[in-house]
N, C-alpha and C positions, 0 to 999 in steps of 0.2 A: 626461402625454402626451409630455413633451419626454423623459423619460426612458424610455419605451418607445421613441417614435423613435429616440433616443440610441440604446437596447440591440440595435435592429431591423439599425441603422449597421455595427455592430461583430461582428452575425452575419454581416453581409456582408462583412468586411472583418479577418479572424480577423489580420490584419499589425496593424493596429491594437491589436487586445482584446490581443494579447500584448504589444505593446510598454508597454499601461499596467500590465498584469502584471508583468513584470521590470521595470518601472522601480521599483511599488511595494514590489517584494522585492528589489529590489539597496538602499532604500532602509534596509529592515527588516533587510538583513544586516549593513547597514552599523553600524547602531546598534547590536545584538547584539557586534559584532567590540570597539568603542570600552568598552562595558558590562566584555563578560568579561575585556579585556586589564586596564580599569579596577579590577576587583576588586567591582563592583559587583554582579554577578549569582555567589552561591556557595552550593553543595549545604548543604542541610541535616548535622549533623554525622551520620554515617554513612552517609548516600548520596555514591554514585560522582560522582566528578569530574562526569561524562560519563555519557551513556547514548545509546545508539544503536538505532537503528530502524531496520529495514533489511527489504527486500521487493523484489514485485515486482509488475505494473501487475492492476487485480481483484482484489484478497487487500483490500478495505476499508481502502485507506489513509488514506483520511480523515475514518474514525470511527474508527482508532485513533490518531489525530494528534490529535482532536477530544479525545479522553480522556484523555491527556496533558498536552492544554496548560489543561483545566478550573482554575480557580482553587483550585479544593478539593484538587485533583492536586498543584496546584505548590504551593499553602502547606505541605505536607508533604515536598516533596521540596525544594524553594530552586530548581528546577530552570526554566531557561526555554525555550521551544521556539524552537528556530533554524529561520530563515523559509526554506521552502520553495526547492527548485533540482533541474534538470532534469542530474544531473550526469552521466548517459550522454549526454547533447546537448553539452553546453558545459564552461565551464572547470571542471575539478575540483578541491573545495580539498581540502588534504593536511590542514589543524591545524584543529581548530574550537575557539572561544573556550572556556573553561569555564566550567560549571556550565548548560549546556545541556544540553537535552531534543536530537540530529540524529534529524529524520524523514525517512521515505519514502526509505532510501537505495537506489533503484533500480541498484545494481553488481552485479556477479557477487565473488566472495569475493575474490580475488587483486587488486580494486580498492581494497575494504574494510581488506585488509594495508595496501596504500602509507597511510593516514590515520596518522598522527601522532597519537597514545593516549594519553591519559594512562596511568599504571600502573595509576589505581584505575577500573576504566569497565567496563562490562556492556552488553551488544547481548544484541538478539533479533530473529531473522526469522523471519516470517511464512510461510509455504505455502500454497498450494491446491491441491485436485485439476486439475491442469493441463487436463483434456479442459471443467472449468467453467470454466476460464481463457481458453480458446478459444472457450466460447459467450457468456460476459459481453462479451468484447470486441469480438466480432460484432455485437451487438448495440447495445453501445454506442458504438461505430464510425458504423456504420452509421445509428441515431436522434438518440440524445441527447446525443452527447460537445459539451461545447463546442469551435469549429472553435478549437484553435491547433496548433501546428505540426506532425504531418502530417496528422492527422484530417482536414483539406479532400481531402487527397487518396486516403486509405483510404474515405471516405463516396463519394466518384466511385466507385469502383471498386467499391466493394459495392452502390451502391444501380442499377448498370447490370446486376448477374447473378442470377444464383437464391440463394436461402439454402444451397441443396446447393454450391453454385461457393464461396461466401462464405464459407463453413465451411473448405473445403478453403483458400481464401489466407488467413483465418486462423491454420490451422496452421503455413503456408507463413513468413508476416510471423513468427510468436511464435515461429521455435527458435531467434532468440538470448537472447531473455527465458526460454525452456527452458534453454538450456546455461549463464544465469548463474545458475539454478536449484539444478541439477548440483551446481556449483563450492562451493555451500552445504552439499549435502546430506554431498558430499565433506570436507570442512575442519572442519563440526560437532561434530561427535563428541570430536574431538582439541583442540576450544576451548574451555577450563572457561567461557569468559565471553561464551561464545553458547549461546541458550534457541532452540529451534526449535519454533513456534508453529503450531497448525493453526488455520484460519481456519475451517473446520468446528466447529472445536472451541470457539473463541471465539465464533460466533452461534448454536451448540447450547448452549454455558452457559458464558455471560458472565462470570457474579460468578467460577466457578471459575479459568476461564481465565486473568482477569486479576490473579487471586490472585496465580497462576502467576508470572504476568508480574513483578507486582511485588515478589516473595520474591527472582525471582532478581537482579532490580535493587536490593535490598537499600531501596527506598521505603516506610516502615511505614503502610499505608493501614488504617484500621482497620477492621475489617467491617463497620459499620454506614454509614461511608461509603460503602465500596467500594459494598454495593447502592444507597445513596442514588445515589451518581455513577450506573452503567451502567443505573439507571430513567430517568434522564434523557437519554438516548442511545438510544432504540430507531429504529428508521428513518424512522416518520414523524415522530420528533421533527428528526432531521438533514434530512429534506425541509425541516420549518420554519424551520429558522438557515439554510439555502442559501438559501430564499426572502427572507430577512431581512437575505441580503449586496447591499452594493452591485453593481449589475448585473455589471458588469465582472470582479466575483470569483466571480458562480455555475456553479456546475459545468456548467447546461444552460440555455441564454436561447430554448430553444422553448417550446413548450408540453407536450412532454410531459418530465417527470420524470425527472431521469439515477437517484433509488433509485424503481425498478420494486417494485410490490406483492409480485413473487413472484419467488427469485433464477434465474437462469441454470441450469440442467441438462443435459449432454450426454444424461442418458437419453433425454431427450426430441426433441435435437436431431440426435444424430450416428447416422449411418449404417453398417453394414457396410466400406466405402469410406471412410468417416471414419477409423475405426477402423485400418485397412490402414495408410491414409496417417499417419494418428499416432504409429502403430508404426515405421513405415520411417522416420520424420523424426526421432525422441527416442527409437529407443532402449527400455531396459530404466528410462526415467525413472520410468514408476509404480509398478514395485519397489522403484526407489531411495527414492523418496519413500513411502516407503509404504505407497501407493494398489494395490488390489485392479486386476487386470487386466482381471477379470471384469467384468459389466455385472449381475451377480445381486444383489449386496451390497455395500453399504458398508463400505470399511475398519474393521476394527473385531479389537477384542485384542489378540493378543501380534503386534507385527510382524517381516518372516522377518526372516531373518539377512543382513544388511547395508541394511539398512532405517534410516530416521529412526524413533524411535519417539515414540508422540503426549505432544499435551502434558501435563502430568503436571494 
């Protein structure tokens, strides 16, 4: 009871739920920093220094952070996941400790440069089809996001207009999260030690995807693991470990569920006028990325010429 009222407190008080948030990860980064300078925490012999994770917000960041830091993950790699940080909000660090797993690095590529590399280290980002990137976040704005720092005040604003008005500031809010998209799609290509990941592809076929993922991270995961792990990872099992964290750390402290039974779809959401306004605002992005212009078919086969192409 006191921990329901507790959790009821800090809905209402999103200054609150974040400040026990970054205190608990300035705490967690802090140990990490003492570890890796210590020499305590080192890759397994053949895996990179480092590994990097890098994305951007709706592309499943935390079922693939989740998979990552699994104990079965990391006894094979020596790898440990470095705690969580909002680094387009606040301070950005340039050097991370070694023999860490960096997640969820929400930058655009030219941020991703300024970091201080080891020589031996491998990244990979993440993609979505941006017009689902627009309705997950709509939606999740608007219902389920836990209130911290702007969500109080994108949930005002969405939940005073129509889902047609909502969609369009959607779009409006997310073309900086589009152009540090861009900056990716652009620099890829020319970076042997970036893997670009479709997130379609990763919850169309998991085991394959994360093959993918972990050849180019040079992590020998062996296939019987690999499906062992990603069985244990399907969405209503990560509803269950949200439900299972201390209040203060769940993704959504209402009742209803930040993973929805079924994901997010522009076909179903966006408009002629959606469409218009998505184009005026980003550009030639789902070529770049790409994603089919069209609303007939899903991306699929050889993609055109100056395209990302999918994950292998």
């Amino acid at each position: 009871m006191i921990h329901r009222l507790y959790g009821q407190y800090v809905i209402e008080n999103p200054r609150v739920q974040g400040r026990l948030l970054r205190g608990y990860n300035f705490v967690r980064r802090r140990v990490a920093e003492v570890h890796g300078v210590a020499g305590r925490v080192v890759a397994k012999k053949g895996v990179p220094t480092n590994v990097y994770y890098a994305s951007v917000q709706k592309t499943g960041s935390h079922w693939f952070k989740a998979i990552l830091e699994d104990p079965r993950i990391r006894r094979v790699s020596g790898l440990r996941s470095y705690p969580g940080h909002r680094y387009e909000w606040g301070e950005f660090i340039r050097k991370f400790p070694p023999g860490h797993v960096v997640p969820a690095l929400f930058v655009p590529y030219g941020l991703y440069e300024e970091i201080v590399k080891p020589e031996d280290h491998r990244t990979f980002y993440v993609i979505r089809d941006p017009r689902d990137i627009v309705v997950s976040w709509y939606f999740s704005a608007r219902d389920t996001h836990r209130l911290v720092g702007k969500v109080p005040k994108y949930r005002a604003v969405l939940r005073a207009c129509s889902q047609d008005e909502g969609l369009h500031y959607a779009i409006e809010t997310l073309s900086y999260t589009f152009a540090a998209m861009r900056t990716w799609a652009y620099a890829a290509p020319t970076d042997p030690a970036v893997l670009i990941v479709r997130f379609e592809d990763a919850t169309a076929r998991p085991v394959e995807t994360f093959r993918a993922i972990f050849d180019h991270c040079r992590i020998p995961v062996p296939d019987d693991l690999l499906r062992e792990v990603m069985a244990d990872y399907t969405k209503d099992a990560m509803r269950r470990m949200d439900d299972a964290r201390p209040f203060w750390r769940q993704r959504s402290l209402s009742d209803d569920s930040h993973y929805r039974p079924t994901a997010s779809s522009w076909r179903e959401a966006f408009t002629p006028a959606h469409h218009a306004r998505f184009a005026e605002v980003n550009g030639d992005l789902l070529r770049l990325l790409g994603y089919e212009e069209t609303d007939a078919v899903e991306p699929a086969g050889r993609p055109a010429a100056g395209t990302i192409a999918r994950t292998p």
